[in-house]
Each structure stands twice: as C-alpha cells, then as structure tokens.
N, C-alpha and C positions, 0 to 999 in steps of 0.2 A: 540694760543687759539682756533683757528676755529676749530684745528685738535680733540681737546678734546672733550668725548661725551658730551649727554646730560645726563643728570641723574635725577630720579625719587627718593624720597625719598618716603616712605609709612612707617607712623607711625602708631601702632595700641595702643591705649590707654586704659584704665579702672581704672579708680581713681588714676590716679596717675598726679594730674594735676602739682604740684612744680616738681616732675621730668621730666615731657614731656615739661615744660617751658624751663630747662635746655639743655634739651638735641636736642629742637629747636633750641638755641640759638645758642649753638656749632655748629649745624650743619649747620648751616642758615646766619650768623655771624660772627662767630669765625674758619673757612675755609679758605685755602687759593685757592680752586678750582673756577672759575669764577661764579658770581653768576647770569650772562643772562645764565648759563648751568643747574642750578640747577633748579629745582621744587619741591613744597612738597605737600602730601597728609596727611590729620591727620584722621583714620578711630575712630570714638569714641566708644567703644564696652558698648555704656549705662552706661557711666560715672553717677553719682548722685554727684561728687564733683567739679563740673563749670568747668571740663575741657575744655567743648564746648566753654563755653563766653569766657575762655581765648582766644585759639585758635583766636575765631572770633576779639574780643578787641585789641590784642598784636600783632597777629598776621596776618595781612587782606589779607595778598599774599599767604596763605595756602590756596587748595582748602579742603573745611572740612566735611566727611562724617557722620550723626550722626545715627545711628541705637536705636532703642527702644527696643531691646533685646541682651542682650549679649551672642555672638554667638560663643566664645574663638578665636582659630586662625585662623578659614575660616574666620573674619573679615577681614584679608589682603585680601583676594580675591578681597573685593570689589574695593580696591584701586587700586590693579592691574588690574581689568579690565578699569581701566579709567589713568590707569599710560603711559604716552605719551614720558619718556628719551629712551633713544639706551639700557642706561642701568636702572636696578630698586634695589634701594636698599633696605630694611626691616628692618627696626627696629623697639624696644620696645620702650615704651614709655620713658624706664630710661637706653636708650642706647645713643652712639655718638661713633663719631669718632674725634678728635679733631685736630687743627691745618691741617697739610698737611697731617693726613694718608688718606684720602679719594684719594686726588692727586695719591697717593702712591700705593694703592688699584689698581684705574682704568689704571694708569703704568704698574702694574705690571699682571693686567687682559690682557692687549693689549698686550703684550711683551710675555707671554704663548701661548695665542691665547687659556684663557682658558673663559669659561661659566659660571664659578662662582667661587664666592673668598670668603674664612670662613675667621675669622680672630684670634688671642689670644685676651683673654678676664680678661680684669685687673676688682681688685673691685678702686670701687673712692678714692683716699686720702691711698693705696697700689700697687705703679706701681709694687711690686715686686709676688706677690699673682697673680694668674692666674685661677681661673674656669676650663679651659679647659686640664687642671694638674690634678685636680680631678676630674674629668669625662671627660677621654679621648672620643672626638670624630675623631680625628686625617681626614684622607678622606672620609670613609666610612660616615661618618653624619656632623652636625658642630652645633655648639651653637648659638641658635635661636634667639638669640636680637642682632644680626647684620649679615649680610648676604649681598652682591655685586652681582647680575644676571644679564645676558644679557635678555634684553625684549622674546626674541624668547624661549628663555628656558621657561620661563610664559607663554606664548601662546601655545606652546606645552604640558607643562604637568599638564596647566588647577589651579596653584595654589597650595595652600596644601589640603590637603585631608581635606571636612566640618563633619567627621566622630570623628575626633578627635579633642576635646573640649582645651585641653591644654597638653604639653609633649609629644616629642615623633612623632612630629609630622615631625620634619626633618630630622628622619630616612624614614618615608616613604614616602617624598617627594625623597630622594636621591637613593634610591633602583628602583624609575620609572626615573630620571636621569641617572643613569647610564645605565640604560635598551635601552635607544633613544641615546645611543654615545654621550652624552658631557660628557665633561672634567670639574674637579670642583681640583683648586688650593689652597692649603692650605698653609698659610702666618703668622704663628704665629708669626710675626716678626711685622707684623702690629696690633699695639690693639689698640681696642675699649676698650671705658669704661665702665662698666655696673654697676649704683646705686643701688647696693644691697649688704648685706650683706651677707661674706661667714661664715660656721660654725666656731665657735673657735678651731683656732687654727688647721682646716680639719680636728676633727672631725666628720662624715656622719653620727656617731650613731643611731642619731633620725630620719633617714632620712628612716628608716629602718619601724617605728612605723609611718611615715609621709602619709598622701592623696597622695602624690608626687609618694612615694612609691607601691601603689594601683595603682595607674593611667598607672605609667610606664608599671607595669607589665600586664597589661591587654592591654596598647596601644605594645605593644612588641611582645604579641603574638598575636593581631589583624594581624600585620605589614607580623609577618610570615606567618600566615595560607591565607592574601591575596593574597602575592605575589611571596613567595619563591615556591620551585618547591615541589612534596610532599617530598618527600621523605627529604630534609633540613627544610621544614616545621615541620616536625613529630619531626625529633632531635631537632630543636629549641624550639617547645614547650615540650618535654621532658627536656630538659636544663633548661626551666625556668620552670618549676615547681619544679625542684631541687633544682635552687635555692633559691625559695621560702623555701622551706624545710631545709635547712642549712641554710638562713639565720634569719629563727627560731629558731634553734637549739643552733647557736653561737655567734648571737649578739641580736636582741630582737624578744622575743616570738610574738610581734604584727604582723611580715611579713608573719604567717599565714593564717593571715587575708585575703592577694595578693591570696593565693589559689584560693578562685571564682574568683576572678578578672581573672587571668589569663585565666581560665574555660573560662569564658563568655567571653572574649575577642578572645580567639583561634576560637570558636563556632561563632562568627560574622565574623570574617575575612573567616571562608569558605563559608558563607552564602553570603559573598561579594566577592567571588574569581575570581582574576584578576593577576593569575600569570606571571612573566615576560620572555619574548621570547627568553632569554638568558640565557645558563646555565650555564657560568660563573658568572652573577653578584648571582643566585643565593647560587650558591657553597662558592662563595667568601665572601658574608653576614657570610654564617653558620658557616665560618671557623674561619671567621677576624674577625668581628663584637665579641665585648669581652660581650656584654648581650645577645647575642645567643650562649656564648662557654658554652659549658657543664663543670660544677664546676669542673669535675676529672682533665680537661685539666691546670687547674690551682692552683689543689689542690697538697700535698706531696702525693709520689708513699705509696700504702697501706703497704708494709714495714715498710714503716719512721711512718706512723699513730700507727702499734702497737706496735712498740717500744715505742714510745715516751708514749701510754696512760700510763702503770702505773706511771711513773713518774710524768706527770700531774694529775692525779688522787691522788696521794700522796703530793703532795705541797696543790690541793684544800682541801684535809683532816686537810691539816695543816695550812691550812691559809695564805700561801703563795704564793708571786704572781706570776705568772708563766706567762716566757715571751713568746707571741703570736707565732705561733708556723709559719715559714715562707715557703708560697708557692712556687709554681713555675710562680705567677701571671709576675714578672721581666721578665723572660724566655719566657712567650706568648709572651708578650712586644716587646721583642728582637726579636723575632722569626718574627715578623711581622711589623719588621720596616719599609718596603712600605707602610703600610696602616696607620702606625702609627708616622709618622716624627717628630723629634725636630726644623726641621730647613723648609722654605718655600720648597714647596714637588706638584707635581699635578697627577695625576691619570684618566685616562677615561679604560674603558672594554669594 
C-alpha cells in the first residue's frame, strides 16, 4: 500500500449536482484503491443547483472551490493549482471510474513509465456502447471527463488552455504535451463511465446543426494557427473549412454556419501564436489527427465520384434511396493504427 501513489481527484461541476453526487460516491467509496491515498477537489463553475451545499453537507472531506462565474474548463486550473497527489486525475462532474479501474489505471501508468492515461468511455446502464468509437481520439487527444496525469505534467504545461470555454480543449492541451516529451498511454480497456447520453443509435446528424459543432470548429482552427508549424497550420485550416463546406453540402445545411467560426478562430490563434519546437509533433497533428485531414484524404478517388453521380442523381429523381456512398475514411483508420489503437497502445515524439 505505501508503494501506491497518492492521487488527486479534481472535479469540475456546473448543475449537474445528482450526477457529481454519484459520481463522488464511486469515486470516493465505491474504489478499491486505499482511501488515506485519495483526496478530492470539487471546483464549482457557478452551479445555481446546490451543488455546493451538497458537496459541503455529504461531503465535508472535499476540499470545495466555489467560483461566481463560470469560467468552462480553465475551472480545473484552479484545482490543479492546489492538487497536492503524485498523481491528478480530472473529471466531469458525471464521470467515474468504478470498482478497481482506478487501481488498474495507476498499475498500468507505473508499469509504461507513461504521464498520462485516456481511458474508453462507456454511457451508464450500456457497458457495450463506447463514445470514444464515435469520436475517435485514439493518442493524439482523449475524452475529457476522465483523464489519469502525473502532477509534473500539470506543473509544466500550466493546465488547459483558459482560451477555450468548452470542447476541444484536449487537443491543445496534448499538442504542448507531446511538444515537452511525455508519453500519454491509451487504455481503452479501462472504462470510465460517463452519465450522459449518446445519440440514437450513433447517429451524429444533429451534431452537424449543434453549438458543439460551432465551437469545435473554431476551437480546431484556434489549436492549429497557435501551434502547428505554418505551413501544417495553412492545410489544417484549409481542411477545415472544407469540411465545413461538405458538411453542408451532404448532411446539414446549418454547418455553414462553422464558417465564421472557424475564420475567427484561425485569426485568434495567430494573434496568440505559440508554435511548437518540434516538427514532428507538428507534422504528425496535420497528418494523423482525423479533424485536421483534408476531406479528399478520406473521401472516394474523383473517378468513383463521377461514376457513381448519375446513378445517384437518378435514384434522387426517383425517389429512391440510395445507399451512402462509402469512403476511404476505414483506410485512414488503418493507415494510422499507431495513433489510432484498439487495444492499450502509448506513444511520446
């Protein structure tokens, strides 16, 4: 028991007081990791639904940060500046890890000798259903309501960026990772749980017309104009504004919209420019990173497009339904099974 770290938990909340109950409880509770190792921070991002009094009433061994404005994800910041374990972990308000994967996590962080640990990400009451299946972030980034750091990596790259309000924000926290040589182990074998629901049935349709959607693409090309090199800067925001445009064009007209967004985002990240000293990690974003490929790389070769249009063009005359016409998205996939692993996998540059 002595040999195991300490750990910091830092939870960041905003109305979500019955899931941050839960997902205290798990973690706090319902563990099998020693609990004189644990600590917990609960950072409140101006709750208005009593998540404080919980916190404070249920829970009195929290230390509990309460802010008067909601400040999105540099809220962890604050926690992490007062997070005191070897290691720190981050989560959402309606995240956990349950039973022994925490144990399992800090095992298998010690045994890489790696810096940080992503994990798969189940929804509640679906262990089969996985988030990070439908938006792959494989090594290059990882899904933000749960996350395993060693302290020193926090001390070093200062937090997540307070630039970015929500989304997106651990791509560029990972991009100045990779930049400073650690190593980040990806464990899809350990999941968390995350209370939220996923689209039916992975559907993303709406997600297309969604804020989410806005957000990304403007936090996306921020991410590239501040710190990819220019010249992977320039193709990445030419890639997303492509795909801004196709995904107008072929699933809803509202991703139009993403156009300024991305504008104004690319235009901020130069005005913030802090490109990274290595020109691998930036090459390696532009290439690997599937929201900075340029659509052709994953689209059918323009051949197969004009074959195939009259045909499709003649079934929509007819009313017919005409099955989705299939990319080479499989093939990046494949192509870049380093960055993109099924099975626990680690990576530093």
């Amino acid at each position: 028991m002595a040999e195991l770290p300490t750990v910091t938990l830092v939870f960041l909340v905003f109305n979500r007081r019955e899931e941050l109950r839960r997902s205290l409880q798990e973690m706090l509770h319902g563990t099998d990791y020693p609990s004189e190792l644990i600590d917990a921070i609960v950072v409140d991002n101006a709750s208005e639904d009593g998540s404080s009094d919980m916190v404070r009433e249920e829970f009195p061994q929290v230390q509990l940060i309460r802010r008067e404005e909601n400040i999105g994800i540099a809220g962890w910041n604050d926690g992490f500046a007062v997070a005191g374990g070897e290691l720190v972990m981050a989560l959402d308000d309606d995240c956990y890890l349950p039973g022994d994967r925490l144990r399992q996590a800090v095992d298998a962080m010690r045994a890489d000798g790696a810096d940080l640990v992503s994990f798969g990400i189940a929804r509640q009451g679906d262990d089969d259903y996985r988030f990070n299946d439908d938006y792959r972030t494989g090594l290059l980034s990882f899904w933000g309501c749960a996350v395993l750091m060693r302290r020193e990596v926090l001390e070093a790259l200062k937090g997540f960026d307070p630039q970015i309000f929500v989304w997106a924000h651990e791509l560029e926290f990972m991009v100045r990772f990779f930049d400073r040589g650690f190593r980040h182990l990806h464990a899809p074998d350990i999941v968390a749980i995350h209370i939220k629901e996923a689209p039916p049935e992975g559907d993303w349709t709406d997600y297309f017309a969604s804020r989410a959607y806005l957000l990304n693409s403007r936090h996306f090309a921020y991410i590239a104009a501040k710190h990819l090199r220019r010249r992977e800067a320039a193709g990445a925001f030419v890639a997303l504004l492509a795909h801004n445009l196709r995904d107008a064009l072929r699933t809803r007209r509202e991703a139009i919209k993403a156009v300024p967004e991305t504008l104004a985002g690319f235009f901020e990240g130069m005005r913030r420019r802090e490109p990274v000293s290595s020109a691998a990690v930036s090459r390696t974003y532009r290439r690997n990173f599937h929201s900075f490929a340029s659509p052709w790389w994953l689209s059918r070769p323009v051949h197969r497009i004009v074959l195939d249009a009259p045909r499709i063009a003649s079934d929509r005359l007819r009313g017919r339904a005409t099955p989705k016409p299939t990319g080479r998205k499989d093939a990046y996939y494949a192509e870049r099974a380093r960055y993109y692993p099924a099975s626990r996998s680690a990576l530093e540059m």
